[in-house]
CHARMM-style PDB file with segment names, atoms N, HN, CA, C and O in Angstrom:
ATOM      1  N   UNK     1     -97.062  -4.677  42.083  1.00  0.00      PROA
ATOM      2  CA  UNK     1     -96.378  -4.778  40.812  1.00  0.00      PROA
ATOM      3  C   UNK     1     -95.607  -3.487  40.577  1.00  0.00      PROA
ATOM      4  O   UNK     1     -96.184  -2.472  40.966  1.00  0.00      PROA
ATOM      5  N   UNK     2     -94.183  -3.303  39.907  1.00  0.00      PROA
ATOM      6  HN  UNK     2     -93.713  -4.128  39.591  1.00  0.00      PROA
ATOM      7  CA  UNK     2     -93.602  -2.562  39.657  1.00  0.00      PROA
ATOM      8  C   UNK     2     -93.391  -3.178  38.213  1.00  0.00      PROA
ATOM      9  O   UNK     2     -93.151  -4.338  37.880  1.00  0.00      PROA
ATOM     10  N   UNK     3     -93.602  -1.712  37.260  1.00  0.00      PROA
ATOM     11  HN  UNK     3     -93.797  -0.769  37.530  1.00  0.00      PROA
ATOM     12  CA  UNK     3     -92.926  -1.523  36.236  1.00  0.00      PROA
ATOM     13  C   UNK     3     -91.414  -0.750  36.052  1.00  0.00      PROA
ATOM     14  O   UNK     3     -90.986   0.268  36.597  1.00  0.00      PROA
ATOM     15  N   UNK     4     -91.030  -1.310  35.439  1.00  0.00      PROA
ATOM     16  HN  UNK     4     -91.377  -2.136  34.997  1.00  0.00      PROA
ATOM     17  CA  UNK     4     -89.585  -0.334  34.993  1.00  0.00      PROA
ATOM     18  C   UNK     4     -89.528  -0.100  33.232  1.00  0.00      PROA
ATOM     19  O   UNK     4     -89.839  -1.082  32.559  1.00  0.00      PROA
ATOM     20  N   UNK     5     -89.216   0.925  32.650  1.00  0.00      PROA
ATOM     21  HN  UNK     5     -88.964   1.723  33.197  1.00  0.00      PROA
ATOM     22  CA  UNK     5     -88.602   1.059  31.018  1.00  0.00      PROA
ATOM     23  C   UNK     5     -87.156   1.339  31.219  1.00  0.00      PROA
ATOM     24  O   UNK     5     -86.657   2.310  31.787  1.00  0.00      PROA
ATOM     25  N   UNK     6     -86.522   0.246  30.611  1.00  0.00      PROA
ATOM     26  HN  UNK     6     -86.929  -0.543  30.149  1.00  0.00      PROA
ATOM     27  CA  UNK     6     -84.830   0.741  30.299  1.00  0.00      PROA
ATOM     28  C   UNK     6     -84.901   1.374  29.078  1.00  0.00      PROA
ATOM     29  O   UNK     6     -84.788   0.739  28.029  1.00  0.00      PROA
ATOM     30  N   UNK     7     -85.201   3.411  29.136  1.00  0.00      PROA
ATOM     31  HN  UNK     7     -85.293   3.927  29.987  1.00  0.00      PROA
ATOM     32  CA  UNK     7     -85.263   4.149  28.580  1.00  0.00      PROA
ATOM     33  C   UNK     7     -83.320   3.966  27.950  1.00  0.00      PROA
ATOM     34  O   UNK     7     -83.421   4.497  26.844  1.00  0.00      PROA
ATOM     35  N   UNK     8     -82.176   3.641  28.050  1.00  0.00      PROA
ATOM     36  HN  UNK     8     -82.094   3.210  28.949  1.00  0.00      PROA
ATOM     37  CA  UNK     8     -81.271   3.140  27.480  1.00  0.00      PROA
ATOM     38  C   UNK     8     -81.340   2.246  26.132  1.00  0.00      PROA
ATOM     39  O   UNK     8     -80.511   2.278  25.222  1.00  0.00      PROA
ATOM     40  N   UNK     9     -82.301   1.581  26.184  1.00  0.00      PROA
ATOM     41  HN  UNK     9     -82.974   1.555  26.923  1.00  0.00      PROA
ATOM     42  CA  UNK     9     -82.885   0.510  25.451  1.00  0.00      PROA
ATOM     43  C   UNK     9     -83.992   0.227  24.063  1.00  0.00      PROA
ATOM     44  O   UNK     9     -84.066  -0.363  22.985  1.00  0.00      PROA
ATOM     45  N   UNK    10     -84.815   1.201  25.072  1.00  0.00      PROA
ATOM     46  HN  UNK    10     -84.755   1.681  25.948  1.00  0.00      PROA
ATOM     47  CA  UNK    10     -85.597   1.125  24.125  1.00  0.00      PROA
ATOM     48  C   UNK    10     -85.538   2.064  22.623  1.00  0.00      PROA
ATOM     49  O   UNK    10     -85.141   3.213  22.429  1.00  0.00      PROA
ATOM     50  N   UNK    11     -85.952   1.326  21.948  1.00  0.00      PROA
ATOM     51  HN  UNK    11     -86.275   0.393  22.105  1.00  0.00      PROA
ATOM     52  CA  UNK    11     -86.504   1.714  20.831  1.00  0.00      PROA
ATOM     53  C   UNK    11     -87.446   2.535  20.088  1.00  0.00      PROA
ATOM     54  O   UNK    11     -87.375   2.864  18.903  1.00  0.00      PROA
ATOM     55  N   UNK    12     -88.386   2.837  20.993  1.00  0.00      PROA
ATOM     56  HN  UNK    12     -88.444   2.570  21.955  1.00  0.00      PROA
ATOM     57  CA  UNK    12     -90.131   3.207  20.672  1.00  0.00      PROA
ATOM     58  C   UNK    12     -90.959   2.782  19.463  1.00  0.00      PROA
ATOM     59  O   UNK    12     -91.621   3.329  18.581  1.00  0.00      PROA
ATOM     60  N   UNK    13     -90.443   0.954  20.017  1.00  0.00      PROA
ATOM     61  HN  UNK    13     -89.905   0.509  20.733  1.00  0.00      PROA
ATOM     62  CA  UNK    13     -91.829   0.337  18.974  1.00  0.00      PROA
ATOM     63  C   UNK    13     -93.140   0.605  18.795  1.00  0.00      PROA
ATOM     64  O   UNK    13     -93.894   0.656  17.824  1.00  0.00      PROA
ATOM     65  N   UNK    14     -93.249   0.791  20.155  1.00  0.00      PROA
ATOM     66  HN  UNK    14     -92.636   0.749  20.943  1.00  0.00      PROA
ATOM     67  CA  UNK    14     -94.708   1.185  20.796  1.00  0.00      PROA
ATOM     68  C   UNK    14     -95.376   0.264  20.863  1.00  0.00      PROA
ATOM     69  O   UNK    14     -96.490   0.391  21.372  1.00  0.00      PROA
ATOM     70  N   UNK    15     -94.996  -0.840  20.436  1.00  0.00      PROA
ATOM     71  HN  UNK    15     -94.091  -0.943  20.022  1.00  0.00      PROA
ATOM     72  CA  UNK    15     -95.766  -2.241  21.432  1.00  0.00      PROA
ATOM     73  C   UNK    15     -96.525  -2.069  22.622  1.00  0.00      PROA
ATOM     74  O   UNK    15     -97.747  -2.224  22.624  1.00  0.00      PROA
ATOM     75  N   UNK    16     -95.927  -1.783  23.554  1.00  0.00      PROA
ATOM     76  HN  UNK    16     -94.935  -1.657  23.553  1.00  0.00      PROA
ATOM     77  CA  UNK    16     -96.349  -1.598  24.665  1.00  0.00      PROA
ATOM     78  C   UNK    16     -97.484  -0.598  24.853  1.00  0.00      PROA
ATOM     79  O   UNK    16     -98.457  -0.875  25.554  1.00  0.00      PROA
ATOM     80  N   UNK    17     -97.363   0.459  24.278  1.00  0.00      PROA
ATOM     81  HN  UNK    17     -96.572   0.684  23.708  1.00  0.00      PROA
ATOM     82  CA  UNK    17     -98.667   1.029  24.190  1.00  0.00      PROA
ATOM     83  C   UNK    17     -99.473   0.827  23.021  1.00  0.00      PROA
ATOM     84  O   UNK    17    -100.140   1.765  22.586  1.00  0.00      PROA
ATOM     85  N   UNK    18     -99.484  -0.302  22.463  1.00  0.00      PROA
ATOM     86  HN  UNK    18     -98.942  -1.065  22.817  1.00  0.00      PROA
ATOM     87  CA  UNK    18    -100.651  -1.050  22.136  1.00  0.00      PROA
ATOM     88  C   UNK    18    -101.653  -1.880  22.558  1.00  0.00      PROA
ATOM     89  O   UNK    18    -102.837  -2.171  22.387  1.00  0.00      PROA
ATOM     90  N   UNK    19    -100.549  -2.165  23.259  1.00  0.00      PROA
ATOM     91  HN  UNK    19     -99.587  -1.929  23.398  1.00  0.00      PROA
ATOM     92  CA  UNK    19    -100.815  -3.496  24.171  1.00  0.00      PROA
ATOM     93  C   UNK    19    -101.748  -3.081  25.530  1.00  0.00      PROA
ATOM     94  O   UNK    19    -102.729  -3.680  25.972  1.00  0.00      PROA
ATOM     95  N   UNK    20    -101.172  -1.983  25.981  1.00  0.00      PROA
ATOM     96  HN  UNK    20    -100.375  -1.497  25.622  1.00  0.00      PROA
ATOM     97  CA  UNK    20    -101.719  -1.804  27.588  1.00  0.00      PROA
ATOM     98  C   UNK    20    -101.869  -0.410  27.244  1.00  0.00      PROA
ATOM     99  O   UNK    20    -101.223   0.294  28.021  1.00  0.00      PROA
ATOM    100  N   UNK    21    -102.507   0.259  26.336  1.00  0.00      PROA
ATOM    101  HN  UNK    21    -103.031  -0.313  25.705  1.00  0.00      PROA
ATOM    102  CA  UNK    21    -102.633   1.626  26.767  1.00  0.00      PROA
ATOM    103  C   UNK    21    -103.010   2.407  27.873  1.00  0.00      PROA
ATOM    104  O   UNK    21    -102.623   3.546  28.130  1.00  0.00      PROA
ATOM    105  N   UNK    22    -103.808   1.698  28.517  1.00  0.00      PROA
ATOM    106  HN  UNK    22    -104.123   0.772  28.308  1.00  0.00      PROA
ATOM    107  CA  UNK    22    -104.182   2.503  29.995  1.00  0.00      PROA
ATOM    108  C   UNK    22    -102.583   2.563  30.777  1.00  0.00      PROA
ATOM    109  O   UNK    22    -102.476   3.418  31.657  1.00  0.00      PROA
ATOM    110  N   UNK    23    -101.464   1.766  30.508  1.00  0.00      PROA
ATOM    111  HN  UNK    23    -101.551   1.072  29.793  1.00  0.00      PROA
ATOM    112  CA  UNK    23    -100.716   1.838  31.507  1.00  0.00      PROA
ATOM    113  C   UNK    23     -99.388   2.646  30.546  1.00  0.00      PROA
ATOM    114  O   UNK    23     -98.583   3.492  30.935  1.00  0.00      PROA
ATOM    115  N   UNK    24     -99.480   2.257  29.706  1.00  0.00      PROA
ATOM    116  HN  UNK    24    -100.134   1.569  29.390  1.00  0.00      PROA
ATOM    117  CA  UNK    24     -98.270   2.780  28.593  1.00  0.00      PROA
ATOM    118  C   UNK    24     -98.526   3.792  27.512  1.00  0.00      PROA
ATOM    119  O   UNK    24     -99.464   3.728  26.719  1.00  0.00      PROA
ATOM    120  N   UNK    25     -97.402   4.943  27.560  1.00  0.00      PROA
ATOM    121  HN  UNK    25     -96.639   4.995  28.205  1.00  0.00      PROA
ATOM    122  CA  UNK    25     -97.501   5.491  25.878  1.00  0.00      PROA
ATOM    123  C   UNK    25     -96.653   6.069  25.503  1.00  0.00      PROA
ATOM    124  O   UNK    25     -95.800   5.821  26.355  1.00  0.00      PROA
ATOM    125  N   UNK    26     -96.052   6.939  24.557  1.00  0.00      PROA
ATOM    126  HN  UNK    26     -96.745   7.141  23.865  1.00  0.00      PROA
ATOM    127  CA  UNK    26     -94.795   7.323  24.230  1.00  0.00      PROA
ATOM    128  C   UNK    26     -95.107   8.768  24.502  1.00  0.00      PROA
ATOM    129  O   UNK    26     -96.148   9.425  24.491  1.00  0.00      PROA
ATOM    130  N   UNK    27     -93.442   9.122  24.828  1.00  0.00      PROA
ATOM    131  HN  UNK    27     -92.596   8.588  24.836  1.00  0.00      PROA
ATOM    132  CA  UNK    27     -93.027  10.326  24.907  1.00  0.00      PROA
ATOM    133  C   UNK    27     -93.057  11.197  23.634  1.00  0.00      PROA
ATOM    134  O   UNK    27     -93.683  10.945  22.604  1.00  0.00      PROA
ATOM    135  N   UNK    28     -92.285  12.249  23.877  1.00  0.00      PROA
ATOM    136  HN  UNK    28     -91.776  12.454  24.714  1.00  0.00      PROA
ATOM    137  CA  UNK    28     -92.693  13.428  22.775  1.00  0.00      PROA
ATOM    138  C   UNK    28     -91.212  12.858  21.473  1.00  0.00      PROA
ATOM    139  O   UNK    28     -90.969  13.116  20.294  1.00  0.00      PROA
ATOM    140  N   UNK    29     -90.635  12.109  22.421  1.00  0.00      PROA
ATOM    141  HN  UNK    29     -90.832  11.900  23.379  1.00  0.00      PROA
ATOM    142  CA  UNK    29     -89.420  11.330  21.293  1.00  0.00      PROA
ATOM    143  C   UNK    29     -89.868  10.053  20.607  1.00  0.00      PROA
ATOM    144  O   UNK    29     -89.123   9.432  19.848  1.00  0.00      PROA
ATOM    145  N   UNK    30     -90.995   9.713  20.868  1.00  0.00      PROA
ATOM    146  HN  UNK    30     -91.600  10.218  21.484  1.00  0.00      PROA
ATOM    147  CA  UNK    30     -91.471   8.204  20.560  1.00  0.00      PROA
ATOM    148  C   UNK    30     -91.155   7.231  21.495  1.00  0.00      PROA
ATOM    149  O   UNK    30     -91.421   6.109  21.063  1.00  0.00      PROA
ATOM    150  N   UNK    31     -90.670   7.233  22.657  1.00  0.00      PROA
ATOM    151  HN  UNK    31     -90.454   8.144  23.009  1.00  0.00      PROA
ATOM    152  CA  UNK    31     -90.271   6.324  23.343  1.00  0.00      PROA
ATOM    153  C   UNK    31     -90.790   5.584  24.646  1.00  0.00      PROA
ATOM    154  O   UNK    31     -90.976   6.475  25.474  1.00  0.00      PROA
ATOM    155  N   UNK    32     -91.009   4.735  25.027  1.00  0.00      PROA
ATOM    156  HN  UNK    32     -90.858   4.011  24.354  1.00  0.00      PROA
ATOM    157  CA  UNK    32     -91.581   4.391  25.813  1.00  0.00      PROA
ATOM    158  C   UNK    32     -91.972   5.036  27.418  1.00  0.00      PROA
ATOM    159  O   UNK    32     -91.128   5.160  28.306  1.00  0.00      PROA
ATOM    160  N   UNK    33     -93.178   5.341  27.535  1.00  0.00      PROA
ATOM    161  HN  UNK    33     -93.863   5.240  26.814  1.00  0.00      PROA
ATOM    162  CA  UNK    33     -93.143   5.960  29.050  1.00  0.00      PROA
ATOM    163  C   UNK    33     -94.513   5.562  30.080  1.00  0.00      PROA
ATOM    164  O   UNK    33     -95.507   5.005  29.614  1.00  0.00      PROA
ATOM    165  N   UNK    34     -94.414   5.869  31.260  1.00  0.00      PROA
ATOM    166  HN  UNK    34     -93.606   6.322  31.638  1.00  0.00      PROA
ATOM    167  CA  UNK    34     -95.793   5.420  32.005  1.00  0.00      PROA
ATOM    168  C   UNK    34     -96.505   6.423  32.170  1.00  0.00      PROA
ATOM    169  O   UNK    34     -95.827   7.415  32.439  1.00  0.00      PROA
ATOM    170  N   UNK    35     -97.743   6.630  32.121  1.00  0.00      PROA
ATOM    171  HN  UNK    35     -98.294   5.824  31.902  1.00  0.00      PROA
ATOM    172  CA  UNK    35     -98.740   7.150  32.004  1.00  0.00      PROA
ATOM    173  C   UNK    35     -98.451   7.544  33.779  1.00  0.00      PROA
ATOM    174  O   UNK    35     -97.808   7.011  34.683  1.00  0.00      PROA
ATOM    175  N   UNK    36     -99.251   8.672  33.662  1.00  0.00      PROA
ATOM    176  HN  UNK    36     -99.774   9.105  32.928  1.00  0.00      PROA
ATOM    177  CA  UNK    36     -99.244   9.128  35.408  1.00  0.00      PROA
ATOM    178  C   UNK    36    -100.070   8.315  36.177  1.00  0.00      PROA
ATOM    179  O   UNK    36    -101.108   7.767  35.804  1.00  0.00      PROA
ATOM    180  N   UNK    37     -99.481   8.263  37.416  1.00  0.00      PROA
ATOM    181  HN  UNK    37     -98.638   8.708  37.720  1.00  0.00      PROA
ATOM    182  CA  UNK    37    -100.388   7.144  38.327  1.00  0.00      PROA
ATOM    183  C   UNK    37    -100.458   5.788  37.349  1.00  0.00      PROA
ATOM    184  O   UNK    37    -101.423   5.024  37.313  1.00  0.00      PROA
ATOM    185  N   UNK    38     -99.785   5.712  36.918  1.00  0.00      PROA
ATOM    186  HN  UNK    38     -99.001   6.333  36.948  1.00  0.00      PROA
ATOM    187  CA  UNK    38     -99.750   4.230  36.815  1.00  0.00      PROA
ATOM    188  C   UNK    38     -98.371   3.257  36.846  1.00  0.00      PROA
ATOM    189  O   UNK    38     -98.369   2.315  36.054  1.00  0.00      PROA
ATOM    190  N   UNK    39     -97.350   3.415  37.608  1.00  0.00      PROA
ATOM    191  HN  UNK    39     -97.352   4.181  38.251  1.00  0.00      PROA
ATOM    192  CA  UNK    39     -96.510   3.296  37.902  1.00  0.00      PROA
ATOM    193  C   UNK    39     -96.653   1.637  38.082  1.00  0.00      PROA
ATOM    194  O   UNK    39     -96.124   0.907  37.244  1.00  0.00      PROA
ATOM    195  N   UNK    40     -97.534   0.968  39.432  1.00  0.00      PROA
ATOM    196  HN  UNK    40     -97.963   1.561  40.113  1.00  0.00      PROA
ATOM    197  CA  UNK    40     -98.174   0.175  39.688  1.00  0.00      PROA
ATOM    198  C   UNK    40     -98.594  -0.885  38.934  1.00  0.00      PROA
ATOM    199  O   UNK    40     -98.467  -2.023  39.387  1.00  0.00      PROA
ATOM    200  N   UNK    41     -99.424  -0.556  37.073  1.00  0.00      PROA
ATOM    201  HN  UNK    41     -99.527   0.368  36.705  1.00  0.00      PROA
ATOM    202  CA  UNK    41     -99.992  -1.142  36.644  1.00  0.00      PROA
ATOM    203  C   UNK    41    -100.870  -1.014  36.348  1.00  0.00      PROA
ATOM    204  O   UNK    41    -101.333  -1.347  35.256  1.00  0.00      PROA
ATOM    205  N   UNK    42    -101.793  -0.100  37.859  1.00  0.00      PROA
ATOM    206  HN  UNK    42    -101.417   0.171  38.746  1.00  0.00      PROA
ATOM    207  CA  UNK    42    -103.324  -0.480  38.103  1.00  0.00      PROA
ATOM    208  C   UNK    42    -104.251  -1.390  37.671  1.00  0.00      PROA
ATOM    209  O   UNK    42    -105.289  -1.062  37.095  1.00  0.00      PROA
ATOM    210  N   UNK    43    -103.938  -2.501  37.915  1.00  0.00      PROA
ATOM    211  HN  UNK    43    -103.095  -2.768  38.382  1.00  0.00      PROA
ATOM    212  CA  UNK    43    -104.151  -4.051  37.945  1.00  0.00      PROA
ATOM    213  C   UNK    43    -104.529  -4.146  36.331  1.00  0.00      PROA
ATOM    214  O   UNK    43    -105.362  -4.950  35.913  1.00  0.00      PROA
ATOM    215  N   UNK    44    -103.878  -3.311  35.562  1.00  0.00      PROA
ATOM    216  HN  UNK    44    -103.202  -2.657  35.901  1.00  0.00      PROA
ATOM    217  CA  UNK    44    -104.549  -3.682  34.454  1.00  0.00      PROA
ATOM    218  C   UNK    44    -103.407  -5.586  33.948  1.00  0.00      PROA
ATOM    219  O   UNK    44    -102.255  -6.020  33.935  1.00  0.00      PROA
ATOM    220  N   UNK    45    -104.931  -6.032  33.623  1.00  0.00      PROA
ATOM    221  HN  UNK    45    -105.866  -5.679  33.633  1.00  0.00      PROA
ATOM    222  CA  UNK    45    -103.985  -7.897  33.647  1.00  0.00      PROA
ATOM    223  C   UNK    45    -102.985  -7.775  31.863  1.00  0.00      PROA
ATOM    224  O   UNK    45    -102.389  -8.744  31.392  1.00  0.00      PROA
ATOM    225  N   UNK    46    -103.038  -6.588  31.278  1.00  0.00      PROA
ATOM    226  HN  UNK    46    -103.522  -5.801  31.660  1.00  0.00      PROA
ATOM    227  CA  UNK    46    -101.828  -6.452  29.752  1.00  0.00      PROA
ATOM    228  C   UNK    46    -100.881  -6.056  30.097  1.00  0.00      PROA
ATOM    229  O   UNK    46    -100.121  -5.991  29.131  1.00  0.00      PROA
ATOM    230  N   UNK    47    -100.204  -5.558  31.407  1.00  0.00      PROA
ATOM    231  HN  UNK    47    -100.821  -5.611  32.191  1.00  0.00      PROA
ATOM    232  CA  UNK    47     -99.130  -4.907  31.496  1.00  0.00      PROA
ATOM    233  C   UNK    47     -97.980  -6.075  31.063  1.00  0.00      PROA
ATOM    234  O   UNK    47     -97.054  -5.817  30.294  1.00  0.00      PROA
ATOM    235  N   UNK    48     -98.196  -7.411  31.690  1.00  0.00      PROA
ATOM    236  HN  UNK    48     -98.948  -7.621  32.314  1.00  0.00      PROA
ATOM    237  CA  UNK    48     -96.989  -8.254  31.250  1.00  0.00      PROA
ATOM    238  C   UNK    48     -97.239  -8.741  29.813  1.00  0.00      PROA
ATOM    239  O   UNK    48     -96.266  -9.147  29.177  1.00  0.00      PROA
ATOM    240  N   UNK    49     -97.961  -8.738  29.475  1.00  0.00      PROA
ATOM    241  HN  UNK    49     -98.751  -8.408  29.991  1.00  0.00      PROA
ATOM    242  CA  UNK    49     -98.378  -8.990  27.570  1.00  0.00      PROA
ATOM    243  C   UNK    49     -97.374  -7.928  27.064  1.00  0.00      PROA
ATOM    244  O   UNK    49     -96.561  -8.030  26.145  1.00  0.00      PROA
ATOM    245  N   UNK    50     -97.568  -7.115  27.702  1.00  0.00      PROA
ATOM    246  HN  UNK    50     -98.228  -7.032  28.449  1.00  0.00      PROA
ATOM    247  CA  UNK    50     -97.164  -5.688  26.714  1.00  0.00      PROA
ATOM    248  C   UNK    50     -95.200  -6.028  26.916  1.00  0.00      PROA
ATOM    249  O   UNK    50     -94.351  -6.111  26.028  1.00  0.00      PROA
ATOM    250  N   UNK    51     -95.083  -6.123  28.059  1.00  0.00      PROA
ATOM    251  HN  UNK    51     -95.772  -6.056  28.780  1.00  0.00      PROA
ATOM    252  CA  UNK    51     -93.481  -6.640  28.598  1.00  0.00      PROA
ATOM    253  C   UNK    51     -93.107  -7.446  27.551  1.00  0.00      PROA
ATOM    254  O   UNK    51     -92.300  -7.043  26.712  1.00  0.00      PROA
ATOM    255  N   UNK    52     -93.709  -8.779  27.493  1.00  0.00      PROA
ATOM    256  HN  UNK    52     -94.364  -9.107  28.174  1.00  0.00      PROA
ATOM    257  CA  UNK    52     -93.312  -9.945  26.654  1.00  0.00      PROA
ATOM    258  C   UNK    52     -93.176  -9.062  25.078  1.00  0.00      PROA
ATOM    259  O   UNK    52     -92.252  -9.430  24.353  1.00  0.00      PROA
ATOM    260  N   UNK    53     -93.938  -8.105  24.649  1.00  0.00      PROA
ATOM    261  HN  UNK    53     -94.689  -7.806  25.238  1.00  0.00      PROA
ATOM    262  CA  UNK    53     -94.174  -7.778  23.226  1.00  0.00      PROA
ATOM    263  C   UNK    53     -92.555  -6.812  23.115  1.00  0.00      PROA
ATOM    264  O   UNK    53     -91.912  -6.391  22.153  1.00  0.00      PROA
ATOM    265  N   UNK    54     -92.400  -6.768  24.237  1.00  0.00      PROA
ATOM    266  HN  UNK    54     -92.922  -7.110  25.018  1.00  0.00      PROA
ATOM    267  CA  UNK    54     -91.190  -5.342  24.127  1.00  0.00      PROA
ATOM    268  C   UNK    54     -90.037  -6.079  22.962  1.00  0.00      PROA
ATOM    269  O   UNK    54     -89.565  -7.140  23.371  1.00  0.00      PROA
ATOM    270  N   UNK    55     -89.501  -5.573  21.431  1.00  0.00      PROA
ATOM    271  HN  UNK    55     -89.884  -4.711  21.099  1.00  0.00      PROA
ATOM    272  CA  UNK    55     -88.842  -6.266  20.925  1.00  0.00      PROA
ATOM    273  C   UNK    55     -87.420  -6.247  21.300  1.00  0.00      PROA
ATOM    274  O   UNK    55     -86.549  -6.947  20.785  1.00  0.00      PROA
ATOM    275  N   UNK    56     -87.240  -5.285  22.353  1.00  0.00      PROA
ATOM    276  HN  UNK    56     -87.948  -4.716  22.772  1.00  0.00      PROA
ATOM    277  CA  UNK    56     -85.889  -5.778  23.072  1.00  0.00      PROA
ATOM    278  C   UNK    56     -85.732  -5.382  24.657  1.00  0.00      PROA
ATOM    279  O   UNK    56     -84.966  -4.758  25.391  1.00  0.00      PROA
ATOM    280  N   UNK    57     -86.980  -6.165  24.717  1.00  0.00      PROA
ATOM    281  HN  UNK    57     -87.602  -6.672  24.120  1.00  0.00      PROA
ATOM    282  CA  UNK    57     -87.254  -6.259  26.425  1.00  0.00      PROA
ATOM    283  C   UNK    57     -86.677  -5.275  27.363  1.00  0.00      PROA
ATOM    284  O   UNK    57     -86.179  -5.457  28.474  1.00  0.00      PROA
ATOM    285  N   UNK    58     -86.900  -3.884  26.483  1.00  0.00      PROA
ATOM    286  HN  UNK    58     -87.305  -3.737  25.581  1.00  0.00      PROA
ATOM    287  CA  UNK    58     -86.694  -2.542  27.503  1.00  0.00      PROA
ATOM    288  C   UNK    58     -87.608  -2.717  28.841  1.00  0.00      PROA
ATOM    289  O   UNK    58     -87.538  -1.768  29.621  1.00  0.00      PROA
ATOM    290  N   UNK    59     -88.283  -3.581  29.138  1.00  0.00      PROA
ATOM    291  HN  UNK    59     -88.340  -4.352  28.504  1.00  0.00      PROA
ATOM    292  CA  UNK    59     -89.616  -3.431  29.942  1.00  0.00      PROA
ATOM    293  C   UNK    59     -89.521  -4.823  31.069  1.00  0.00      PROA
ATOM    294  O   UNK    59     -89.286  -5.957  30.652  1.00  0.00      PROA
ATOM    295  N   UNK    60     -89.764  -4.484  32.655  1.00  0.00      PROA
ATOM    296  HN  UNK    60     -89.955  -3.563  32.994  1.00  0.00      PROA
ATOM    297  CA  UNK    60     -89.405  -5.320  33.393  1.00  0.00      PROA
ATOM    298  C   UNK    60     -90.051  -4.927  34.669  1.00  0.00      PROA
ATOM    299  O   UNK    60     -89.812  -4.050  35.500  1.00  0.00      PROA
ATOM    300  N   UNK    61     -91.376  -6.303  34.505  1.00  0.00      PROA
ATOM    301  HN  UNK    61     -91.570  -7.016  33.831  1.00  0.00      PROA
ATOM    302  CA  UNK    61     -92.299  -5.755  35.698  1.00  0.00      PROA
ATOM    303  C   UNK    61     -92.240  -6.774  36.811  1.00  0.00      PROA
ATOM    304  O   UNK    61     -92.467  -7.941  36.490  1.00  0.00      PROA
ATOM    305  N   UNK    62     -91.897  -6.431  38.393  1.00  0.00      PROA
ATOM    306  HN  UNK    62     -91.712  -5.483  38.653  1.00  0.00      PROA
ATOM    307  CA  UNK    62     -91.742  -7.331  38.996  1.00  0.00      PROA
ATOM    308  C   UNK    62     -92.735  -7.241  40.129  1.00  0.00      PROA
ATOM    309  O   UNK    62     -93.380  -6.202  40.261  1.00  0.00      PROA
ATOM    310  N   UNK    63     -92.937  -8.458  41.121  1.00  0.00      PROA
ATOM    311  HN  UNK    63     -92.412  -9.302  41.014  1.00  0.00      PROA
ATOM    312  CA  UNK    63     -93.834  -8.376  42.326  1.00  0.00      PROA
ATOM    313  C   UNK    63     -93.384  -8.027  43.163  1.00  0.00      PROA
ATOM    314  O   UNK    63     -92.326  -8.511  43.565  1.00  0.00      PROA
ATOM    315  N   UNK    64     -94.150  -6.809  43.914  1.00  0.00      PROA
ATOM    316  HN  UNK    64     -95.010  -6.415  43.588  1.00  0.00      PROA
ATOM    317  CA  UNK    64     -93.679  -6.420  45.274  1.00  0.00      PROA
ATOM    318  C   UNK    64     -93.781  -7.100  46.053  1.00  0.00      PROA
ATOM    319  OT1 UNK    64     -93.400  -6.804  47.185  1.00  0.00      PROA
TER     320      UNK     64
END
């Protein structure tokens, strides 16, 4: 699994790090970012919950 943030995009609802905190949290601007070593996911099964929650789908996780 690959994550991507279209840091262009986003907002910093912070959905996403509600959603999946082990994999997501905001920067020092509020904005969406990945936690270290977790680039991957680390199988956590909220990473695409958290995608779907993005309110303008800055967030786009695909299968390797």
């Amino acid at each position: 699994m690959r994550i991507t943030i279209n840091t262009d995009i986003c907002i910093g609802a912070g959905q996403c790090a509600l959603t999946a905190p082990g994999v997501f949290t905001q920067d020092d601007d509020g904005f969406s970012a990945l936690l270290p070593g977790r680039e991957d996911g680390a199988g956590d099964p909220l990473v695409r919950e958290a995608a779907r929650a993005c309110p303008v789908q800055a967030i786009t996780v695909t299968d390797d």
